[in-house]
C-alpha positions in Angstrom: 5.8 10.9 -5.2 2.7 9.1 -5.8 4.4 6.1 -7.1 6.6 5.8 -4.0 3.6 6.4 -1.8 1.9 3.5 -3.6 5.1 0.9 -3.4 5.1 1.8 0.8 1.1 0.8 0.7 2.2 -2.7 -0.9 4.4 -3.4 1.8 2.3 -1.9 4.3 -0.7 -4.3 3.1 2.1 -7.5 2.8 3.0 -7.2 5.8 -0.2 -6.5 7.7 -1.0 -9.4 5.4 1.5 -11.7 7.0 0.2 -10.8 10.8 -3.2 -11.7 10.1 -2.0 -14.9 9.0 0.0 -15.6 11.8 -2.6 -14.5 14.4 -4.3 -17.3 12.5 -1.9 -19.6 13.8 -2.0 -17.6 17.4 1.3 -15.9 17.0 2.1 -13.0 19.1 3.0 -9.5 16.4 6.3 -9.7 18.6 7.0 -12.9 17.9 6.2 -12.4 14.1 8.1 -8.9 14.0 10.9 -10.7 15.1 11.1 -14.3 13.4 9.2 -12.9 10.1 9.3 -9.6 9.7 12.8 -7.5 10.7 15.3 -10.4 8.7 12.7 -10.1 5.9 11.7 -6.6 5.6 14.5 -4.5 7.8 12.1 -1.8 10.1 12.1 -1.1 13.5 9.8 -2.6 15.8 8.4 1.1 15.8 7.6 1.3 12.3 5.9 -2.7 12.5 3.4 -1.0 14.5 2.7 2.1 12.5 2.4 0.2 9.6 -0.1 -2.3 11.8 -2.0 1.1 12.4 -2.1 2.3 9.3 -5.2 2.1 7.1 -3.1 1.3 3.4 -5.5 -0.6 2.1 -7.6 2.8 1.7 -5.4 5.0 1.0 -4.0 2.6 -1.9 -7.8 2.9 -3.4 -7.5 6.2 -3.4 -4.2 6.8 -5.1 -6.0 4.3 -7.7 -8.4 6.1 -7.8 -7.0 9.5 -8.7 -4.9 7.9 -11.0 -7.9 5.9 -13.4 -9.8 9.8 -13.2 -6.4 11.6 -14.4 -6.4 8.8 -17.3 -10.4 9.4 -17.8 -9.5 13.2 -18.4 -6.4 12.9 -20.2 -8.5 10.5 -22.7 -10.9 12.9 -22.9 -8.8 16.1 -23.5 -7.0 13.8 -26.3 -10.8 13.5 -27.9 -10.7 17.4 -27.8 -7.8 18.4 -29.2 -8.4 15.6 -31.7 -11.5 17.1 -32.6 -10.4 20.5 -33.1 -7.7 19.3 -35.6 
């Protein structure tokens, strides 16, 4: 589940990505949902805006986050069983 979670977050962050750069260049988000984003990306104008309102860069972190600690301890429980061998 995790790893579809984290593959939504990527797209999430491209595309909030892409509006920051087009508010750069003064574009409305309507105008970039609907010249960039729907033909590239297929959402509804609905789900643009969660994803706008969604904090993914966070929430990606985190995953990451929990993931590098699961490999600290899986590591370290290797070094113990090895040990005990």
């Amino acid at each position: 589940m995790a790893y579809n979670r984290e593959m939504l977050l990527r797209k999430i962050i491209e595309i909030q990505n892409i509006v920051l750069k087009g508010q750069k260049k003064s574009l409305s988000q309507k105008e970039m949902y609907h010249n960039v984003i729907a033909p590239k990306y297929f959402i509804s104008i609905a789900t643009f805006y969660k994803y706008l309102g969604c904090n993914a860069k966070k929430e990606l972190a985190e995953i990451e986050e929990r993931r590098r600690l699961k490999e600290v301890a899986d590591r370290e429980r290797e070094k113990v069983v090895l040990n005990e061998v």
